[in-house]
N, C-alpha and C positions, 0 to 999 in steps of 0.2 A: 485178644487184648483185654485187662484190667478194666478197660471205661465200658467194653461194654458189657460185661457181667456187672459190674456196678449201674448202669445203665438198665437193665435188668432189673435187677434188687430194689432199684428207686420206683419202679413200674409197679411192682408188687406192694411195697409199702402205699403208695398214692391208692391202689386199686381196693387197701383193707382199708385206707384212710386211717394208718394206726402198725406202727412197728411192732405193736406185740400181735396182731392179728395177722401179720404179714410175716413175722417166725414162726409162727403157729402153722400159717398153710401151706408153707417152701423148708420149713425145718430148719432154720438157723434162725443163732439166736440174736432178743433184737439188739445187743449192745452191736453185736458184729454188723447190722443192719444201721444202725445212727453212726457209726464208725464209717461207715464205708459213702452213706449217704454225704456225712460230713466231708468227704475225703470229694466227693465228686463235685459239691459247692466249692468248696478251695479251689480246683482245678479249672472250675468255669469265671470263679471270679463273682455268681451271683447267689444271692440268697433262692433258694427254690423251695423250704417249706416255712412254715410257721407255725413252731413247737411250743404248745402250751402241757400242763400237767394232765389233760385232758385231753385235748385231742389234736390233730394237724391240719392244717388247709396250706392250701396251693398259694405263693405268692404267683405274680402275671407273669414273671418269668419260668415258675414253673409248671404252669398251665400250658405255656407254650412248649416247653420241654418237652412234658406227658407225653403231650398230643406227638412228638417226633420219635419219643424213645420206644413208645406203644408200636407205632409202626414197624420201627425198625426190630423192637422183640416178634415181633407177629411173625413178620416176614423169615426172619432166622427161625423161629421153629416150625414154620411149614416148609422147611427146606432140611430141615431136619425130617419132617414126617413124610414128606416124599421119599426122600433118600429110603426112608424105613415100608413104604409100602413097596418097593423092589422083591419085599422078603416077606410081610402079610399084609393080607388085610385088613382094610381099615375098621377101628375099634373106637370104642368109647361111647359119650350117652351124646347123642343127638336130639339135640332142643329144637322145636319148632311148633310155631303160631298157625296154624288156619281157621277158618270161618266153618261154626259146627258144619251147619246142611252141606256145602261143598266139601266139607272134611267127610264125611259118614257118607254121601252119594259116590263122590266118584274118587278121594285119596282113600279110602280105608282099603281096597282092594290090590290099592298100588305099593302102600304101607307092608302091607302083608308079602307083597312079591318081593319087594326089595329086602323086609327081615329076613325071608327066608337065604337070600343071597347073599346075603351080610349081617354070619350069627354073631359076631364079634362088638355091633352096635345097638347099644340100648335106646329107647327112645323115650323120650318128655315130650309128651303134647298135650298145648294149652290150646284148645277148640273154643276160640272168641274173635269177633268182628275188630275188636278194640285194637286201637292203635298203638302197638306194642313198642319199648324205647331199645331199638337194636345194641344202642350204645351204654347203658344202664343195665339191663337186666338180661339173666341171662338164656338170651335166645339167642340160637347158630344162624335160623331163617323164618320169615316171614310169608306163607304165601298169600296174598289177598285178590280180589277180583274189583276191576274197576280200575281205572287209570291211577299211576303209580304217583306216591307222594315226591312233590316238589322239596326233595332234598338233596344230601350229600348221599345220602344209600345208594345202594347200587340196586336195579331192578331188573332181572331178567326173565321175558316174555316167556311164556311154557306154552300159554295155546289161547286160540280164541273160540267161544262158545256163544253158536248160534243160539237167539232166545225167539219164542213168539209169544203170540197172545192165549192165554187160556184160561177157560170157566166151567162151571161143573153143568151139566144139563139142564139141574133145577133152580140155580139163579137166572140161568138164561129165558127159561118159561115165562118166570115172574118177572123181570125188568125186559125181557126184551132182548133181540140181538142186535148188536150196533153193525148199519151196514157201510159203514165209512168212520175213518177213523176220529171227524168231529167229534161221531154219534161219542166218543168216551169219554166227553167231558159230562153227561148224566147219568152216568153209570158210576157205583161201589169201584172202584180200583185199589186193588191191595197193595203199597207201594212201598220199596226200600227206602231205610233211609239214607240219602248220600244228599248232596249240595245240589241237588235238580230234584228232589223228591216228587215236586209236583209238576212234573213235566217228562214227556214219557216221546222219545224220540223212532220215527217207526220208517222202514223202507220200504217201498216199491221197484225193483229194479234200480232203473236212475234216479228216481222221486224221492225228496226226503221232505216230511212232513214233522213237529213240535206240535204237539196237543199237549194242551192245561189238564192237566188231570187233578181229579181229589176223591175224598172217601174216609170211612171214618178208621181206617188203619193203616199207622203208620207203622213198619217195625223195622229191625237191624238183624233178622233172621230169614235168610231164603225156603228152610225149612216149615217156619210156621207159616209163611206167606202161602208156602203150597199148600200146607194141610189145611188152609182157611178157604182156599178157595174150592177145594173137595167138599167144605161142610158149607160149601152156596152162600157166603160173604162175599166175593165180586170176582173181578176180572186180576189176571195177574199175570206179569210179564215173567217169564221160566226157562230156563235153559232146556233145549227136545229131552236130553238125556234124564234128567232130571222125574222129568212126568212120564215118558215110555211108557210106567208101570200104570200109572193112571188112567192113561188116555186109553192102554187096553182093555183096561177093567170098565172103561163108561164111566166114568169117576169125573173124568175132566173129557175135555173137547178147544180144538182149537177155534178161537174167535178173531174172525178179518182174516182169513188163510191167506188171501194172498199179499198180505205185509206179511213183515218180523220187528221185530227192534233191533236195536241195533247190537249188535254184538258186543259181549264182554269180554277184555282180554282177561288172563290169568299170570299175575306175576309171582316170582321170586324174589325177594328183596333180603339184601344181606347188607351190612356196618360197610363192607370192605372188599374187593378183589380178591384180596388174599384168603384164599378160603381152605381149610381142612380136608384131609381126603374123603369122611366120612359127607360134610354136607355137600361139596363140589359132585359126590356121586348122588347125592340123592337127589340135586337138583336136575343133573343131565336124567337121570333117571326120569323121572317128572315129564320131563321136557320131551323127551321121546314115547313115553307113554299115553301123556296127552295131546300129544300130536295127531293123535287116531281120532280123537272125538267127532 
C-alpha cells in the first residue's frame, strides 16, 4: 500500500530531522520526500512537521505518529529479514554497551565464540558503566549488571553471579580480620557506585543481614575495584569468577567465607521486542553461555 511506503519515508526524514539528510541516506531525492510527506498530511487531515528554512520539528501530532509509524517500519523489516535468514546468515555491524571488567573478564571469550560462528557480523563496542539512550543513539543492546532500569526497555535476564567477600593477605595483617559481618563497618571497603553504595547486603543461608559500609573508594569500575584490593586498599565484594585467578596466585583471599552477597543479576536490555536476527542471536547466545557460570 502507498501509505505505508510513505509511512516509511516520513520515519526516515523525522529520524535525519531534515529532508535533505534523509535523501541522502535512503537515495531519493528530497523534493520526492516533502511531496510525498505533504501528500500523507493531506491524507490524515493533520499537520505532523514544522518546516522552517533551516530545520524541522515534530508538531504533537506527529510525535505521536513517529512513535506508531517507527513501529510498524521496525516490525515490517524484521519480517523481511526473517524471511531472508531461511537463506543466510545474519550480517551487519552489531552495536552493543557493556561494563569494561565484566566485558574483558567474562564477554570477551564469548565475543570471540560467537564471531567466529557469525563471519557475516561486524561488531561496535562501547565498554562503559554509562547509561546508554537505547532510543537516541545508536546501540542494538545493552548489557548491564544490577537490577534493570525502571523503563519501557525491554530487559532480559542472561544469568546470575554469585559474589563474596574478598582482601589481599596484607591488608588483612594490618587492619585485621573482620570476624562477623558488623566487624565491616571499620574496615577500608572498595565499593561500586550504584544507589546503595554505602550499604553492602550479605547472606547466611536463610539469614540476611544490611551492614553500613564506607571507605575512602568509591568507583564505577569492577575492574579497578579488583586491582585495588590486590595492591591492599580494603575489602571488596567480586564476583568467584572474576578473582579465580587471584585467589590462586595468594593475591586475594576470601573474607567471612561463610556469607556472600547477594548475587548480581546480568541483563540484556534492548528499545524493543522486535529485535534483528543478528542481536536476538547474540543475546540467546549470551543467555546460554552464561548460564554455566
Amino acid at each position: 500500500m502507498k501509505i505505508l511506503n510513505d509511512m516509511a519515508l516520513f520515519v526516515e526524514v523525522v529520524k535525519a530531522m531534515s529532508f535533505r539528510g534523509a535523501a541522502d541516506a535512503i537515495n531519493v531525492p528530497s523534493s520526492t520526500l516533502s511531496r510525498r510527506v505533504s501528500a500523507l498530511e493531506k491524507s490524515i487531515g493533520l499537520r505532523l512537521l514544522h518546516r522552517t528554512t533551516r530545520k524541522i520539528e515534530l508538531t504533537e501530532a506527529g510525535q505521536l505518529y513517529f512513535e506508531r509509524c517507527k513501529r510498524i517500519v521496525d516490525e515490517a523489516s524484521l519480517a523481511h529479514e526473517q524471511l531472508g535468514e531461511m537463506l543466510a546468515q545474519p550480517s551487519g555491524v552489531l552495536r552493543a554497551s557493556m561494563p569494561e571488567g565484566f566485558a574483558n573478564i567474562f564477554l570477551a571469550p564469548l565475543v570471540a565464540d560467537f564471531a567466529r560462528s557469525y563471519p557475516g557480523i561486524r561488531f561496535e563496542l562501547d565498554l562503559s558503566p554509562r547509561p546508554v539512550d537505547l532510543v537516541s543513539e545508536p546501540v542494538d543492546v545493552a548489557i548491564r549488571m544490577g537490577a534493570p532500569p525502571s523503563s519501557n526497555l525491554i530487559a532480559r535476564q542472561l544469568a546470575t553471579l554469585p559474589r563474596y567477600l574478598y582482601a589481599s593477605p596484607d591488608y588483612l595483617a594490618n587492619a585485621g580480620e573482620p570476624s562477623e559481618p558488623a566487624d565491616l563497618a571499620r574496615h577500608e571497603c572498595l565499593r561500586l557506585r550504584t544507589v546503595e553504595s554505602d550499604k553492602w547486603a550479605l547472606l547466611q543461608g536463610s539469614e540476611n543481614v544490611e551492614i553500613m559500609v564506607g571507605g575512602r573508594f568509591l568507583l564505577n569500575s569492577v575492574g579497578m575495584i579488583q586491582r585495588l584490593a590486590t595492591l591492599h586498599m580494603g575489602i571488596a565484594v567480586l564476583a568467584k569468577d572474576i578473582v579465580m585467578d587471584d585467589v590462586a596466585s595468594g593475591k586475594l583471599r576470601r573474607v567471612l567465607p561463610d556469607w556472600q552477597a547477594t548475587p548480581i543479576p546480568v541483563y540484556a536490555i534492548t528499545e524493543t521486542r522486535l529485535l534483528p536476527a543478528k542481536t536476538q542471536r547474540f543475546i540467546d547466545f549470551l543467555r546460554e553461555h552464561l548460564a554455566r557460570i
